[in-house]
C-alpha positions as CSV (number, residue, x, y, z in Angstrom):
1,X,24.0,-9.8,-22.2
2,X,21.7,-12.4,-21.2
3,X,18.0,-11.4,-20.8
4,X,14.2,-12.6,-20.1
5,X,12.0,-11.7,-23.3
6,X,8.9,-11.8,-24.6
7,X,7.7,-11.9,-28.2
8,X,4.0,-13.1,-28.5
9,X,1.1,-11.4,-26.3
10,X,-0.8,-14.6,-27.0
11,X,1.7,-17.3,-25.5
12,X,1.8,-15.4,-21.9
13,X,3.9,-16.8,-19.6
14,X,5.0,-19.6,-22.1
15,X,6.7,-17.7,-24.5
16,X,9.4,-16.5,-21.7
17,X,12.9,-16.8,-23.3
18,X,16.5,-16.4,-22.0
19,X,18.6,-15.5,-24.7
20,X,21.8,-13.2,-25.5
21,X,20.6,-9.3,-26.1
22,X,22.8,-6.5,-27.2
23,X,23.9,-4.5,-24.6
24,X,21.9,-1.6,-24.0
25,X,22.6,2.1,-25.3
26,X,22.5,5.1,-22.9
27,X,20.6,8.2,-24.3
28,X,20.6,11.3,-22.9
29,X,20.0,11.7,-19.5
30,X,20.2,7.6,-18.8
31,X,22.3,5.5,-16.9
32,X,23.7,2.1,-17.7
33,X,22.5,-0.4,-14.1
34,X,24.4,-3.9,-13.5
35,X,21.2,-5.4,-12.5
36,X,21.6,-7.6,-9.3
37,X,18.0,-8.1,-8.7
38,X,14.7,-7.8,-10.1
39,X,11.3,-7.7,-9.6
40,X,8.4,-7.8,-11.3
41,X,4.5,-7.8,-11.7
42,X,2.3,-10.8,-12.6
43,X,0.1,-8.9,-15.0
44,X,2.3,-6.9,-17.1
45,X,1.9,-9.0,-20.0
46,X,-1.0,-8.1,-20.8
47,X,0.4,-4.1,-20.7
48,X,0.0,-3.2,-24.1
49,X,3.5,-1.0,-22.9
50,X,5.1,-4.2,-22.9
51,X,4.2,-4.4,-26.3
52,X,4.3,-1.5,-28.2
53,X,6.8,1.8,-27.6
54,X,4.9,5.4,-26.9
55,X,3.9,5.6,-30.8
56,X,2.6,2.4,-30.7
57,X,5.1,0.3,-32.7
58,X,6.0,-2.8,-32.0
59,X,9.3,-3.1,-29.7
60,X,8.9,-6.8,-29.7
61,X,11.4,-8.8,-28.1
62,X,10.3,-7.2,-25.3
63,X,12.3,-7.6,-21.7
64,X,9.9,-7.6,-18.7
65,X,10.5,-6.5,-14.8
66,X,10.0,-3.0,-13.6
67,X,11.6,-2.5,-10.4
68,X,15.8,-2.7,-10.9
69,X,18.6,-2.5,-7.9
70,X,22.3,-2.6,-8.8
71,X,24.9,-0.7,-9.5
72,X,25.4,2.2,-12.4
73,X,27.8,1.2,-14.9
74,X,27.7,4.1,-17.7
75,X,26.4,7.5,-17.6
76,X,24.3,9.1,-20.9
77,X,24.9,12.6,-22.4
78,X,23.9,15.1,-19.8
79,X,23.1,12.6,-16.6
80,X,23.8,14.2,-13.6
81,X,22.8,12.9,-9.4
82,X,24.7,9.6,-9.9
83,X,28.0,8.6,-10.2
84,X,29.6,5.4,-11.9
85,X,29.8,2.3,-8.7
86,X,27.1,4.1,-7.4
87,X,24.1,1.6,-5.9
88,X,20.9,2.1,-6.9
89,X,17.4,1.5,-7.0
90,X,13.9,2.4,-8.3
91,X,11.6,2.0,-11.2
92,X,11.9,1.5,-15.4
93,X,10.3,2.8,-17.8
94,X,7.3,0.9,-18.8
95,X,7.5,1.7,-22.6
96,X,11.2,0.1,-22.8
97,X,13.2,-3.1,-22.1
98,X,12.9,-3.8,-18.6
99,X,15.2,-5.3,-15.8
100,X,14.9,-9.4,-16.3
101,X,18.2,-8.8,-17.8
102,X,21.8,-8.4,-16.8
103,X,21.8,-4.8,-17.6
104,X,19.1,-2.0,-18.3
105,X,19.2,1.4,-19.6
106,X,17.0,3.2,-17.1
107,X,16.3,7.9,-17.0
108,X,18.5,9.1,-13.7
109,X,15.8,10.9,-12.1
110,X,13.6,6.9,-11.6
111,X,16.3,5.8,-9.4
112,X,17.7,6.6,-6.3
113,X,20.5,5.8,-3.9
114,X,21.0,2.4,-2.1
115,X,22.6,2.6,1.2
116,X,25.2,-0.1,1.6
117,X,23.3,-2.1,4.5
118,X,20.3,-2.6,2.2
119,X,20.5,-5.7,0.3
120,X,19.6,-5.6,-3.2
121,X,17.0,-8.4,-2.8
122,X,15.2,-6.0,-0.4
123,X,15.3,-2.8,-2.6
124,X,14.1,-4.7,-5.4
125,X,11.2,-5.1,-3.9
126,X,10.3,-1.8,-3.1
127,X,9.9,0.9,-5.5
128,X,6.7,-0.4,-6.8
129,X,4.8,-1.7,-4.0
130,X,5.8,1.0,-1.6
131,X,5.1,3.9,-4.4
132,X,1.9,2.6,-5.2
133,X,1.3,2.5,-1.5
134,X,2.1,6.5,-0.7
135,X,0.8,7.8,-3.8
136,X,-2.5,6.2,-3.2
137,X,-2.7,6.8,0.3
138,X,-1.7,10.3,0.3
139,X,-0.9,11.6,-2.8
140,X,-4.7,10.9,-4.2
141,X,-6.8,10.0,-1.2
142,X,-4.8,12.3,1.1
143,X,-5.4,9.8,4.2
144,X,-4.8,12.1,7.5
145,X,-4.0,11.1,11.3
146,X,-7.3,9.7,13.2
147,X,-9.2,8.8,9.6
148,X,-10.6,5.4,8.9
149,X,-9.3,3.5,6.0
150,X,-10.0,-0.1,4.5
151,X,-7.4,-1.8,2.4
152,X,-8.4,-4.7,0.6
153,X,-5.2,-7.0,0.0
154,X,-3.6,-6.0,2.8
155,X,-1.2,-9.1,3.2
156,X,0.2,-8.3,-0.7
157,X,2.8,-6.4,-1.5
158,X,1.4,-2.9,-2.2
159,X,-1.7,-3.7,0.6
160,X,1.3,-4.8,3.4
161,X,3.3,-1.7,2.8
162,X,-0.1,0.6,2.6
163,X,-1.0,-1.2,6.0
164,X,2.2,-0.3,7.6
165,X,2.0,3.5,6.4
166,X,-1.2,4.0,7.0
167,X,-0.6,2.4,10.6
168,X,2.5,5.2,10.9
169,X,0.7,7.9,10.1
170,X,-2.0,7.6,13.2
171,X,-5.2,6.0,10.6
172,X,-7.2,3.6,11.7
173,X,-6.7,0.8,9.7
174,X,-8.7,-2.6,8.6
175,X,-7.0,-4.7,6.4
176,X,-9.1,-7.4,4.1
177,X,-8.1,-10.5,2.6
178,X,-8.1,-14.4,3.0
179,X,-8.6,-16.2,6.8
180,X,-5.2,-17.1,6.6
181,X,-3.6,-13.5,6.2
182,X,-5.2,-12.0,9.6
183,X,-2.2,-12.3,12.1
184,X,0.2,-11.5,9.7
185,X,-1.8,-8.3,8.9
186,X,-2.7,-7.3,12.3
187,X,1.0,-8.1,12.9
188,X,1.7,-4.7,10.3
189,X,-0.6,-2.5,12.4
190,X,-3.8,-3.3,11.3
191,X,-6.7,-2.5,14.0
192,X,-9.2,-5.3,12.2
193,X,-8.9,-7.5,9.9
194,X,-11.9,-8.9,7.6
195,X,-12.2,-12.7,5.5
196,X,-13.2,-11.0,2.5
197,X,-15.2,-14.5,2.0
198,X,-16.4,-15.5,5.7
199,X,-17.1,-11.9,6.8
200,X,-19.8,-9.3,6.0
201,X,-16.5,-6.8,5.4
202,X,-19.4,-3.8,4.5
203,X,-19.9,-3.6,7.9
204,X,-16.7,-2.2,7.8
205,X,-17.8,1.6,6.2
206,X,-18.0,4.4,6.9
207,X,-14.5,4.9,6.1
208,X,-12.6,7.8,5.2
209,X,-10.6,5.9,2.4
210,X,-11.0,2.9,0.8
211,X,-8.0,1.8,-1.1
212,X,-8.5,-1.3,-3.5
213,X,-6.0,-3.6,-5.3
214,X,-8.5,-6.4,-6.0
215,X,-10.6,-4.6,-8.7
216,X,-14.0,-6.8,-9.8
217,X,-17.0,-7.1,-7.7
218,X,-14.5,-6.0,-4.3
219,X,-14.2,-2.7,-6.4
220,X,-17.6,-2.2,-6.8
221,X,-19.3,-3.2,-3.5
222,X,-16.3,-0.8,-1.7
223,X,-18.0,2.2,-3.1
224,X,-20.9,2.6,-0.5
225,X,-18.5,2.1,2.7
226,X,-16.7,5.5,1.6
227,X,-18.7,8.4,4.0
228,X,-19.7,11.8,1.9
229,X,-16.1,13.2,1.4
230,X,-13.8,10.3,1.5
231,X,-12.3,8.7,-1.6
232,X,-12.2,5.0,-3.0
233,X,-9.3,4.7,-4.7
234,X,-7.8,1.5,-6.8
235,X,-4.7,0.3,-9.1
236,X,-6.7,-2.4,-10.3
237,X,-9.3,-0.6,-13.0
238,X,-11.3,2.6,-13.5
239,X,-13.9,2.2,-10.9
240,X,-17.4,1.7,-12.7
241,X,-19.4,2.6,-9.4
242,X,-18.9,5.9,-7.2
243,X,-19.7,6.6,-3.6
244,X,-23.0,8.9,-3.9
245,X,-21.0,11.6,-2.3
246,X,-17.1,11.0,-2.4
247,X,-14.2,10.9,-5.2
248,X,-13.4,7.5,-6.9
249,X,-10.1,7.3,-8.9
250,X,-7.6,4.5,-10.6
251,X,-4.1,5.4,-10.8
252,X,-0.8,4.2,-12.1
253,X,2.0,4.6,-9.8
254,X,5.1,7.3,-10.9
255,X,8.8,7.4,-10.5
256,X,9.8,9.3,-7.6
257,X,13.2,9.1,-6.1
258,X,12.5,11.7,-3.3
259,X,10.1,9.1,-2.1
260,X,12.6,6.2,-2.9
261,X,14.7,8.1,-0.9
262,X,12.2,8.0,2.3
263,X,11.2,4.6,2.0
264,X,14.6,3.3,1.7
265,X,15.2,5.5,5.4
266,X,11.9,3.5,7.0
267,X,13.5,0.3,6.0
268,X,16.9,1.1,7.7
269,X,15.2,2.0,10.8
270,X,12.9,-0.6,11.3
271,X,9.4,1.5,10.4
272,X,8.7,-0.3,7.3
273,X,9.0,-4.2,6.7
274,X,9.4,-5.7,3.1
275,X,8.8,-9.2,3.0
276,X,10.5,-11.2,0.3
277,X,9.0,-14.9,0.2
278,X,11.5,-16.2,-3.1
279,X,14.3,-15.9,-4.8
280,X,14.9,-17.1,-8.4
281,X,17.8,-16.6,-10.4
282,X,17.1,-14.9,-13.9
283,X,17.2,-18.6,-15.8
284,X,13.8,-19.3,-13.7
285,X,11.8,-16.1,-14.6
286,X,9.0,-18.0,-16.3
287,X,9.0,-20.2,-13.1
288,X,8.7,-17.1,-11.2
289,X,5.7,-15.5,-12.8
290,X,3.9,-18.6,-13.0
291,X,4.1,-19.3,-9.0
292,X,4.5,-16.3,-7.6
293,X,1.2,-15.6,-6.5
294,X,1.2,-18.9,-4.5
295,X,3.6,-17.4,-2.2
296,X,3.4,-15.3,0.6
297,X,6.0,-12.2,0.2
298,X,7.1,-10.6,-3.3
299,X,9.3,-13.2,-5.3
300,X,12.4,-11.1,-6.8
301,X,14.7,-12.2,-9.3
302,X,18.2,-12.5,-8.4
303,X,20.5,-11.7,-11.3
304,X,23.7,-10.9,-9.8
305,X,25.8,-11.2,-6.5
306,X,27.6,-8.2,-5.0
């Protein structure tokens, strides 16, 4: 099979290679995905999962892309809750080869069920950004109806999907990021919307939740807007200052096809928007991570048609 690899944590983006990979093995449990499209995240070279293996050996090449939707080709020993044809989407493992290829050997229980009217572009879009959204909103900083809540990135793709849920689940939300993100923010469902450089955004406390993508100094100036009980909480690093009276936690998002399941159902019925600014077939990957970030929407990796 054809495939995106990586072999040298120094080269970055440079060392990007398509070449022909064996096709991948089921284990127990597993199922074989045609991969139609892909995305992926502009850091995870610098995982040290993309990398190394769960002992820490080297498992160089190594093929990027974490979120996968396609279609289940082989089953492992013991895999049950898909079937072979099925569509699917959801999240790989981070310790193994991911989904810039043409097929991926991803655990069962990471994906979930595709309805036929989603398109693959779509789904592949999802699992990360909208996981990362719920299980920071709610899982950890359990936001509830009528709390305040401040999301810095808002116009990204966890931040626009956090936004919308927040939004849906009667918060009062102020979204942050660059002068040029405000209408398409407040567009989401955002009350207010702050220019993390033009405005004094710590005006913006107290909140009940802060939720951070950004990490840095943003990270560490969000801490005194959270009021005595609320929680600051951020994918970007382990937060090095606390609110005085509040939690503060970093998190890595987790499979969960349950909640595939639910955010799959918003996007059918209209509650939740995805947006999807590019698509590049798999020969432009290294294209792909190197401009991504230029463009407005999640850039996903087309692989195969339908």
């Amino acid at each position: 099979m054809r495939a995106i690899t990586v072999r040298d944590p120094e080269a970055g983006i440079t060392g990007m290679t398509l070449e022909d990979l064996p096709h991948p093995h089921a284990t127990e449990n597993d199922v074989i995905v045609r991969v139609h499209a892909a995305g992926f995240t502009r850091g995870e070279l610098s995982w040290p999962a993309t990398w190394s293996d769960r002992a820490g050996r080297d498992r160089t090449p190594s093929v990027p892309g974490h979120e996968v939707s396609g279609v289940v080709t082989e089953l492992g020993y013991g895999t049950t809750g898909l079937t072979i044809g099925q569509r699917v989407f959801g999240l790989t493992d981070w310790t193994r080869n991911g989904s810039l290829a043409e097929y991926v050997a991803v655990e069962a229980r990471n994906l979930a069920p595709l309805p036929a009217d989603v398109d693959h572009t779509v789904a592949a879009a999802l699992p990360i950004s909208g996981l990362t959204a719920w299980q920071g909103l709610f899982d950890h900083a359990h936001l509830a109806s009528g709390q305040a809540v401040l999301i810095h990135g808002a116009a990204g793709g966890v931040g626009s999907i956090a936004v919308q849920l927040a939004h849906e689940a009667g918060a009062h939300v102020t979204g942050t990021g660059r002068s040029a993100d405000r209408d398409a923010v407040l567009a989401l469902g955002a009350q207010a919307f702050l220019d993390l450089e033009a405005d004094r955004w710590e005006e913006a406390g107290p909140v009940d939740v802060v939720f951070d993508v950004i990490g840095g100094n943003v990270l560490d100036r969000s801490a005194a807007l959270v009021r005595p009980g609320g929680t600051l909480v951020t994918i970007a690093q382990p937060p090095s200052v606390r609110p005085g009276d509040g939690r503060a936690l970093f998190f890595v998002v987790e499979p969960d096809r349950a909640r595939l399941t639910d955010l799959v159902r918003r996007l059918q019925d209209g509650r939740l928007r995805v947006r999807v600014g590019a698509l590049r077939p798999l020969a432009e990957a290294s294209a792909a991570f190197a401009s991504h970030q230029r463009i407005p929407g999640r850039t996903i990796i087309r692989v195969a048609e339908d």
